[in-house]
C-alpha positions as CSV (number, residue, x, y, z in Angstrom):
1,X,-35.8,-140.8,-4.5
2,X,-35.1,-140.7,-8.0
3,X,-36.0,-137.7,-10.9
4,X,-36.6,-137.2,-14.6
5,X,-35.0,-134.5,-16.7
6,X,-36.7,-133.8,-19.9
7,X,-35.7,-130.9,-21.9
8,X,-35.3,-129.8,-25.8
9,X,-32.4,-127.7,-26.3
10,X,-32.3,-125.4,-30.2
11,X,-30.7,-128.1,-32.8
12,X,-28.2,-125.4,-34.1
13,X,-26.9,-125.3,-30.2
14,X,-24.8,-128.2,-30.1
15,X,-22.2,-126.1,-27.8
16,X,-25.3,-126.7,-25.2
17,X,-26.4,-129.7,-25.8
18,X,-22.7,-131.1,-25.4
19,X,-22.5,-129.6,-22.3
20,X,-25.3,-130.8,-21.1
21,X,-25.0,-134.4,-21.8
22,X,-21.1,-134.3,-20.6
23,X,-22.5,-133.5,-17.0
24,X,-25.1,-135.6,-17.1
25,X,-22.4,-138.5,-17.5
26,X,-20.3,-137.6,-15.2
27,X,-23.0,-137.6,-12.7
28,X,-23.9,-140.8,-13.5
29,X,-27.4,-140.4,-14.6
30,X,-28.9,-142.8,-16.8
31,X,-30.4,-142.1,-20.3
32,X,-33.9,-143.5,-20.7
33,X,-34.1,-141.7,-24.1
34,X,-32.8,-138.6,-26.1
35,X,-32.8,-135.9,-23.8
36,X,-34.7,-138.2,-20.8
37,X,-32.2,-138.7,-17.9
38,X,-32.3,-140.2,-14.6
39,X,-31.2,-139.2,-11.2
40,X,-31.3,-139.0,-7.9
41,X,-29.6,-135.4,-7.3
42,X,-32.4,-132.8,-7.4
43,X,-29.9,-129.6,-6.9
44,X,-27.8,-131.0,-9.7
45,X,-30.8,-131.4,-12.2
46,X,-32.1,-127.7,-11.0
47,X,-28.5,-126.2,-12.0
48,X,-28.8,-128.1,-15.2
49,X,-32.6,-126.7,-15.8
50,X,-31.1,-122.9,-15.6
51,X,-28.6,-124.2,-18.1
52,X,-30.5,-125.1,-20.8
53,X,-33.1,-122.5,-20.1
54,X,-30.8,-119.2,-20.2
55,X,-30.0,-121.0,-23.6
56,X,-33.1,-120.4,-24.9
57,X,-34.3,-124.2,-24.4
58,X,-37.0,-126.0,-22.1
59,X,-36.3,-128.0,-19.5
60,X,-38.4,-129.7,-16.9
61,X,-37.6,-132.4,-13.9
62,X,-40.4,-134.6,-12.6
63,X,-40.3,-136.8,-9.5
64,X,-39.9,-141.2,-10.7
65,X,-42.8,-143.1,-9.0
66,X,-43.5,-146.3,-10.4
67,X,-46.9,-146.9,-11.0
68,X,-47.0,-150.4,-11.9
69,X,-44.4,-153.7,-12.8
């Protein structure tokens, strides 16, 4: 089964938003867009969540079910 992060992390907080994005890639999830990410570890993506909200920024994972191809 496969998630969605979305989040929005405060422009001026690069230091965040670095970090975030770094382990994002080395978990090997994949970008849909800016700040859309894809992947199957739902632990990983909660840790990430806390992250980016004790920053100050929102963050929120949804389960990936196609609907239609």
């Amino acid at each position: 089964m496969s998630y969605v992060i979305v989040y929005d992390i405060k422009e001026l907080d690069n230091a965040t938003r670095l970090k975030v994005s770094r382990r994002l890639r080395k978990l090997r999830a994949l970008k849909l867009q800016q700040s859309v990410w894809e992947l199957d570890r739902l632990v990983d993506l909660r840790e990430l969540v806390g992250l980016i909200k004790a920053a100050g920024g929102k963050a929120f994972v949804m389960k990936k079910q196609v609907i239609y191809e």
